[in-house]
N, C-alpha and C positions, 0 to 999 in steps of 0.2 A: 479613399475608403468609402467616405459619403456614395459618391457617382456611384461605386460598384455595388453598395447596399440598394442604392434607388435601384438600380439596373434588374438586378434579382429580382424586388419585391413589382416591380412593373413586368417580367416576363409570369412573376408569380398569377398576377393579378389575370393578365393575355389566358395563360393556361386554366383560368379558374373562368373565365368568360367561354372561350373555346369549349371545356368539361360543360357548363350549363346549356348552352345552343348545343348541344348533342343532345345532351339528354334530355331536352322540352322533345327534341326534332323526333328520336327513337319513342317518345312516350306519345308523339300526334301519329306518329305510323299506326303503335299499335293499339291505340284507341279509336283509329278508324278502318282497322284490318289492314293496313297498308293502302286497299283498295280505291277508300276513301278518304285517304289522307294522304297520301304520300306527298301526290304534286303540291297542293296548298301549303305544307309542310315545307319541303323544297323554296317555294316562292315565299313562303314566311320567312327563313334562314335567311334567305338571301338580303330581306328590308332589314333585319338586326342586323346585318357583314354591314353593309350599306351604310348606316350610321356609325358603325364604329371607326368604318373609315374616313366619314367626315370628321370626325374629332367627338362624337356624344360618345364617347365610349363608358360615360356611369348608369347608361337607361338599365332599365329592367328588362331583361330577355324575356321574363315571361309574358307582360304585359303586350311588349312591342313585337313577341312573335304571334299571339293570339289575337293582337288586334290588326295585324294583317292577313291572318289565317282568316279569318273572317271576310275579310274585306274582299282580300282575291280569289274564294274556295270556285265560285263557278268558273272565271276563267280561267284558274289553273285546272280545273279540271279537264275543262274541254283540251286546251293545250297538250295538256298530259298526254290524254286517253288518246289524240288524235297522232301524237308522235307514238305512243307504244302500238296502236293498233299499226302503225307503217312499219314500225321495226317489226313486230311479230309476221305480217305477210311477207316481208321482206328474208327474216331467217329461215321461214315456211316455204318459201320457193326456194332459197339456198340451200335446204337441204336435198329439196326434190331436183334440182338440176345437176345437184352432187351427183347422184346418183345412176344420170343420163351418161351412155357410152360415145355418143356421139358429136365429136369434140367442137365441131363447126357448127355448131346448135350450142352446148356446154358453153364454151370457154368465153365469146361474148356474152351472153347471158349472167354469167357468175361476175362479169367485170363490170356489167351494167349493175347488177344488182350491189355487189360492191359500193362501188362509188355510192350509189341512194343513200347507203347504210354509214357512209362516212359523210353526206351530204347531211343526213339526219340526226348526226354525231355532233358535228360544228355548230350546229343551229342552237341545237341543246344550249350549247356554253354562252347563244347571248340571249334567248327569246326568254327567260323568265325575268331577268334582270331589268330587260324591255319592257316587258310585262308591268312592273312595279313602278316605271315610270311613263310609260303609254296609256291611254283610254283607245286606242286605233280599233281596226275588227281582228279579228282572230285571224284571218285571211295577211292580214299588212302585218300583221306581229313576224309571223313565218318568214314575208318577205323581207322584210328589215333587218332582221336574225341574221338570215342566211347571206344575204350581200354585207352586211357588216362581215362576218366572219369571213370572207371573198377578202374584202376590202383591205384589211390589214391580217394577210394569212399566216404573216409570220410570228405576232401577238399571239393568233389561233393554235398556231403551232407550239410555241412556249407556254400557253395555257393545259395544250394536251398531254407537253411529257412531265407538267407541275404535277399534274392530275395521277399520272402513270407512277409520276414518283412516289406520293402519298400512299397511292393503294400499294407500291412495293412494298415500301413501310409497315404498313397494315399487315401485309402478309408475311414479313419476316416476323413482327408483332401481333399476335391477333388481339392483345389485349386493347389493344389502341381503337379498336370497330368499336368499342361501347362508350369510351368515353370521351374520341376526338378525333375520328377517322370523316365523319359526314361534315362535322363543323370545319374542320380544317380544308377539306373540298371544297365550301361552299364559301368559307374568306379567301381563297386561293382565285377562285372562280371571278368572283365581285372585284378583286384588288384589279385584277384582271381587264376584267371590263371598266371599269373605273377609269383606268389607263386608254381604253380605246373611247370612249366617252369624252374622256380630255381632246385626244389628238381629234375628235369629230368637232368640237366645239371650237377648236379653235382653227381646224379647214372652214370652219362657218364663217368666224368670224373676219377670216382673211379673206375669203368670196364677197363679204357682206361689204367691205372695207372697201375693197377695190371696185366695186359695184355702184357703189356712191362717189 
């Protein structure tokens, strides 16, 4: 009876942690238009998953997502603005080649662009996480992202249909987008990465070991 009382009031607790990282996260959107807040937002979520995954899970979300909001606002932005401005050329010629009759022109074209756009996808899932633990350039962020995600495709893989799964969720629920839909992404994301961070540290360490 004890275990099963603990067990409740610790998913209680997960679900009241989860509810507040949303709603800091939806209150930095709209306090900076989205425009200006979204990515630092994003990259702030992400240092609070971060910690509660090491085991701090009593911090203060407000404190430890503003004082990364802070810390990271220009490089997430740049990062941000530089992936959306690729995705938006990107769906801006996909829909202009949609529209080309000419298949042997078309049909390469929509697969190259494709790919970029699924290229731009995967990066997404490790370069902010990167981010919060890198001082690199903006340039080695992308690189590192993108070959990580390469490197262990099938974690990539399992991260994108977690992701699919949630927004299912989401959308059989809509009530769930205000108060656990973005935090739940964004600990799903980090557990994630967390996990490929492991298997990197310890390729290192077995390189480092044998090398000596």
């Amino acid at each position: 009876m004890n275990s099963a009382i603990t067990t409740i009031f610790e998913a209680f607790e997960w679900f009241m942690r989860l509810v507040r990282l949303n709603l800091v996260f939806l209150l930095a959107c709209v306090s900076g238009l989205v425009l200006f807040s979204f990515f630092p937002a994003i990259t702030a979520s992400f240092a609070v998953a971060d910690k509660w995954i090491k085991g701090n899970t009593d911090l203060s979300v407000w404190k430890e997502f503003w004082k990364n909001f802070k810390e990271s606002y220009i490089r997430s932005q740049v990062v941000g603005f530089l992936m959306g401005i690729a995705i938006l050329i990107i769906v801006v010629d996909l829909n202009f080649f949609s529209q080309i009759d000419v298949l042997l022109m078309k049909v390469p074209v929509m697969i190259l662009l494709g790919l970029l756009l699924i290229v731009i996808t995967i990066t997404g899932l490790y370069i902010f996480p990167i981010l919060l633990k890198s001082e690199v350039k903006v340039k080695e962020l992308f690189i590192t992202a993108f070959f990580t995600s390469l490197s262990y495709i099938h974690w990539t893989v399992i991260n994108l249909t977690g992701i699919a799964g949630l927004l299912y969720v989401s959308y059989r629920f809509p009530g769930t987008l205000f108060f656990l839909t973005g935090s739940c992404i964004i600990l799903w994301i980090a557990c994630m990465n967390q996990i490929v961070r492991n298997k990197i540290n310890r390729r290192y360490e077995k390189l480092k070991s044998v090398a000596e």
